[in-house]
DRENLO-708369 format. One record per residue (C-alpha): residue in three letters; chain; z, x, y. Coordinates in steps of 0.001 Angstrom, whole numbers. Layout:
BEGIN
code unit c3 c1 c2
ALA A Z X Y
...
//
This chain:
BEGIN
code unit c3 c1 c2
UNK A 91496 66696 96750
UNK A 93334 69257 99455
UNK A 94065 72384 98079
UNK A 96199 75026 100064
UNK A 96121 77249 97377
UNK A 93692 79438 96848
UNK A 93743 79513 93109
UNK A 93712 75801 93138
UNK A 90251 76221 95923
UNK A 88907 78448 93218
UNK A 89524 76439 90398
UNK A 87822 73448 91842
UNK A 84310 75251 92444
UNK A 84636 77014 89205
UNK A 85173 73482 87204
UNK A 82692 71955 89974
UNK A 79267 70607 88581
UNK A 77708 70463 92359
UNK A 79476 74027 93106
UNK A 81631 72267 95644
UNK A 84972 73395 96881
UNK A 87944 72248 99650
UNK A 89103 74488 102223
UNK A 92483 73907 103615
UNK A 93240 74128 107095
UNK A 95829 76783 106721
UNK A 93118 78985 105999
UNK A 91870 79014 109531
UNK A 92006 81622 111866
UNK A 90113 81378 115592
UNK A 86975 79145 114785
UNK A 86567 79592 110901
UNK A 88797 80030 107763
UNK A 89836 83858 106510
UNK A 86857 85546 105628
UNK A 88361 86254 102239
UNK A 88411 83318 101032
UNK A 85102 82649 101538
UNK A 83665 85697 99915
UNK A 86084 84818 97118
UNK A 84269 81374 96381
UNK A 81095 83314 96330
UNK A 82088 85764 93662
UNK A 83411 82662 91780
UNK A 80107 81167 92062
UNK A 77923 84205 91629
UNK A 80491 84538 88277
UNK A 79490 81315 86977
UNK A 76139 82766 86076
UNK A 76932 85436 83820
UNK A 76322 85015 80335
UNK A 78947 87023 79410
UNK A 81663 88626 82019
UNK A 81315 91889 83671
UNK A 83572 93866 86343
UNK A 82273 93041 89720
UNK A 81426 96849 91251
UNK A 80274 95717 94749
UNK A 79926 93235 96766
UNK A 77875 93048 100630
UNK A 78796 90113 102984
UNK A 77065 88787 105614
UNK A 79214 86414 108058
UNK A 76236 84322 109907
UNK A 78693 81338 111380
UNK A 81994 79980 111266
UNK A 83151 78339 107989
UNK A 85493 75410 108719
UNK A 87638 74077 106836
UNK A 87193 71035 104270
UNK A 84132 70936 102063
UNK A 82310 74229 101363
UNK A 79282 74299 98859
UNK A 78075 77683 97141
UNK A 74847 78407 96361
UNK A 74508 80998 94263
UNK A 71353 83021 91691
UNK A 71310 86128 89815
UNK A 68271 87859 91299
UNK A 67810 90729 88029
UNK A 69334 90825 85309
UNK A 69037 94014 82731
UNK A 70806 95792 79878
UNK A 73900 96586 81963
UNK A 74056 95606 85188
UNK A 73159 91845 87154
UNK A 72576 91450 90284
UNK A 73383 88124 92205
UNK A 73350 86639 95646
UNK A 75315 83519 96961
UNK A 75581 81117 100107
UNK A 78576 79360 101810
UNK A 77435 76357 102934
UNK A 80332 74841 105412
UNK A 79182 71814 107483
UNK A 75651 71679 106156
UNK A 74976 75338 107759
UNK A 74600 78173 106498
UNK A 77511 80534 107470
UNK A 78174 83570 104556
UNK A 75599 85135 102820
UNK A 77341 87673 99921
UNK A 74916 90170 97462
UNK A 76733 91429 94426
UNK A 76183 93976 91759
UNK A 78248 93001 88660
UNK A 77890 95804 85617
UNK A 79497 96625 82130
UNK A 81254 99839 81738
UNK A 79649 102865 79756
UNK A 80491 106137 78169
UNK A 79806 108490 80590
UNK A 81000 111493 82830
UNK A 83997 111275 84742
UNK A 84593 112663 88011
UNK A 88489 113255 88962
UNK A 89354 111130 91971
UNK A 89867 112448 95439
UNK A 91418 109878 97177
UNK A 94819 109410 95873
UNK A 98176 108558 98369
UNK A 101935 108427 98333
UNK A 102208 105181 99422
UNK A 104847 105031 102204
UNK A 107805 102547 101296
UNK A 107918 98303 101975
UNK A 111587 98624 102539
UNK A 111546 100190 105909
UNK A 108183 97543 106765
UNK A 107952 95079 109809
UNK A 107510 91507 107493
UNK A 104472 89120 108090
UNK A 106525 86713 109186
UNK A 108925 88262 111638
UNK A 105049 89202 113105
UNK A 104488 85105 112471
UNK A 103528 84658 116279
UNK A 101042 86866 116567
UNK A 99455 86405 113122
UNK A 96744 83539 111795
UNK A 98343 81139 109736
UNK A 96830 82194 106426
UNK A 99136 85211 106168
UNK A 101447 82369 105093
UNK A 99676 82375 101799
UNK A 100694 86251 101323
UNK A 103926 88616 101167
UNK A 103491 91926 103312
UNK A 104464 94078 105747
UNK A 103022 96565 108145
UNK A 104512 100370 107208
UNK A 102940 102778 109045
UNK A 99916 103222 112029
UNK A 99357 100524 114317
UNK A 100205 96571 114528
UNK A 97863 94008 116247
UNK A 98577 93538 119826
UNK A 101168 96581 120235
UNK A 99564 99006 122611
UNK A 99701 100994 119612
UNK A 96895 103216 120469
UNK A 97281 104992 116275
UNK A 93878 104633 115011
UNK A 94907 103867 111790
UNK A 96925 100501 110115
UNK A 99110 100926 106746
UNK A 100373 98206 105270
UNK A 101243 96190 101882
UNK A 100149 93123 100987
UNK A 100457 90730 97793
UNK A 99089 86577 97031
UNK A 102031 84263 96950
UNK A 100039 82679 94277
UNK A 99531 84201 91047
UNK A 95632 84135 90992
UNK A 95214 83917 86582
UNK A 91839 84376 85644
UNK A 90607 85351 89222
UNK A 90821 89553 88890
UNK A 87692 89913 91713
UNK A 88580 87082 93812
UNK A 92609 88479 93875
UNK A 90961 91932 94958
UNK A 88236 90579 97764
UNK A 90792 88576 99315
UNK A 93269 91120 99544
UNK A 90742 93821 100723
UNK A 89500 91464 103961
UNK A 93400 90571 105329
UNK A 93960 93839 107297
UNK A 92342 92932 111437
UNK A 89949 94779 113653
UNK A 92100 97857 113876
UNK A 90901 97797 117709
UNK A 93322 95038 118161
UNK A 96023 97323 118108
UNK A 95317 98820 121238
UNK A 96000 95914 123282
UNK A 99020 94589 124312
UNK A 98714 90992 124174
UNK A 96962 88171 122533
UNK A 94044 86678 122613
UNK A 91807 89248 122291
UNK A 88562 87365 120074
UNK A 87417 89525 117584
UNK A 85179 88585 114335
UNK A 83810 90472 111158
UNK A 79896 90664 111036
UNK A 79339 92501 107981
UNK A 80924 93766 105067
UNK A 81128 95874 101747
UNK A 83510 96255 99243
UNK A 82939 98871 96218
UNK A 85601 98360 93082
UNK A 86283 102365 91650
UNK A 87892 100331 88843
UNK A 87115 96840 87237
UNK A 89236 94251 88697
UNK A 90124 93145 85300
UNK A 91921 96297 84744
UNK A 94237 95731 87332
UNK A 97816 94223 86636
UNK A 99770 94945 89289
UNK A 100635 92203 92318
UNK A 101390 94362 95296
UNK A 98843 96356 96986
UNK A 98663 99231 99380
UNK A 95884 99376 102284
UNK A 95176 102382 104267
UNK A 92191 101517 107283
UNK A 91137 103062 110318
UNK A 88801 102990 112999
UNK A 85687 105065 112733
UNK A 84277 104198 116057
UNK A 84688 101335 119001
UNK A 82113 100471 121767
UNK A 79861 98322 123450
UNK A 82406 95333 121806
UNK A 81403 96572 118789
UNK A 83822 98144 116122
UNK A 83505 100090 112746
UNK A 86413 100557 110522
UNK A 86880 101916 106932
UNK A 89971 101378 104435
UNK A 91271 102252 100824
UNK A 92773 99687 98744
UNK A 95749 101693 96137
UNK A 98064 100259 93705
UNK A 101610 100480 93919
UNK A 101649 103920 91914
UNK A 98927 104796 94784
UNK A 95674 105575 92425
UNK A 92247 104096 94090
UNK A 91217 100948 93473
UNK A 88577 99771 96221
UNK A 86549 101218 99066
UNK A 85500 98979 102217
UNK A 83832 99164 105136
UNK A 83250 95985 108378
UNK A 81380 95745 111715
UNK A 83062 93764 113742
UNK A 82341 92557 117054
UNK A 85177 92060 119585
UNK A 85752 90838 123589
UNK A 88614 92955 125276
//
């Protein structure tokens, strides 16, 4: 079975004895699929452990090759598990390689102190935003699979030369029962910032590593839009480090990221 949905991908690994899923091609971008989507079947799988569920808090990535698109297995183990807190690892398997390796730390909340947060935005408005797909040309096809809109900073391929990329961003499908997989995928869509320096496609650029920390469990979260504020922390050699924020509408902190990517321009 060919799913193009992403819930539908999901739901097949989580109801799959073998831990096997489907890719769709419309997940592709350059040689593999989104990145997202693969780190989403490995939280699925990694979840498929637990005896009991608990809020995924972070999650490290590891892209080793390309994942293409039909069959993807996902091997996945909790390495220690205590009172509170399990830790897990999982690999993609795409094409009988090896190609994502993920770590994850999955933990129950506690009473305990709490700090105020110090990262909280004004999120700048969608209605005045440049649309995904009036952007379609210069875009990977999986953006098909989500609304957004680019509101502030740079856009891929402008000459832009803001080091910093605002947009929103929301799943066209509803993702029930997938809290961590609708937040991973969400947090991986925005590109190398770097990208929007340049004037004109194709400029190859790839993700080599990746974290993700949730500041609240995923479960928590009920709202469909989201707003993501990255920028580039540093870009040489081909080499490019960039940091982001992941708010909800009413712009309180949800996620923290950070990628190395490599890139050829």
């Amino acid at each position: 079975m060919q799913n193009t949905d992403i819930e539908n991908t999901l739901l097949t690994l989580q109801r799959s004895s073998d831990n096997i899923s489907h890719i769709d091609e419309i997940w592709s971008q350059g040689r593999s699929v989104f990145g997202g989507i693969s780190a989403a079947l490995a939280v699925t799988g990694m979840r498929k452990l637990l005896d009991s569920p608990q809020p995924l808090r972070s999650l490290m990535v590891s892209f080793i090759a390309p994942v293409l698109p039909g069959q993807v297995k996902v091997d996945a183990k909790i390495l220690r598990q205590g009172r509170n807190v399990t830790q897990c690892s999982a690999d993609v398997i795409s094409d009988n390689n090896l190609c994502l390796q993920t770590m994850a730390v999955f933990g129950n909340s506690r009473e305990a102190f709490k700090a105020p947060t110090q990262i909280e935005v004004a999120p700048l408005s969608r209605d005045k935003g440049i649309a995904f797909e009036t952007y379609a040309k210069r875009l990977p096809r999986f953006l098909q699979r989500f609304d957004g809109c680019w509101v502030g900073g740079g856009i891929p391929f402008s000459g832009n030369f803001n080091p910093r990329l605002n947009m929103w961003v929301r799943h066209k499908s509803p993702l029930h029962g997938f809290p961590m997989e609708k937040l991973v995928t969400i947090a991986d869509i925005p590109p190398p910032v770097i990208l929007t320096h340049f004037k004109e496609p194709p400029v190859p650029a790839s993700s080599l590593s990746w974290s993700l920390e949730f500041v609240v469990p995923p479960e928590t979260i009920t709202n469909d839009w989201f707003y993501l504020e990255f920028k580039v922390e540093a870009a040489a050699d081909g080499y490019t480090q960039q940091s982001g924020n992941i708010y909800d509408e009413s712009g309180r902190l949800l996620a923290l990221t950070r990628q190395c990517m490599v890139y050829f321009g």
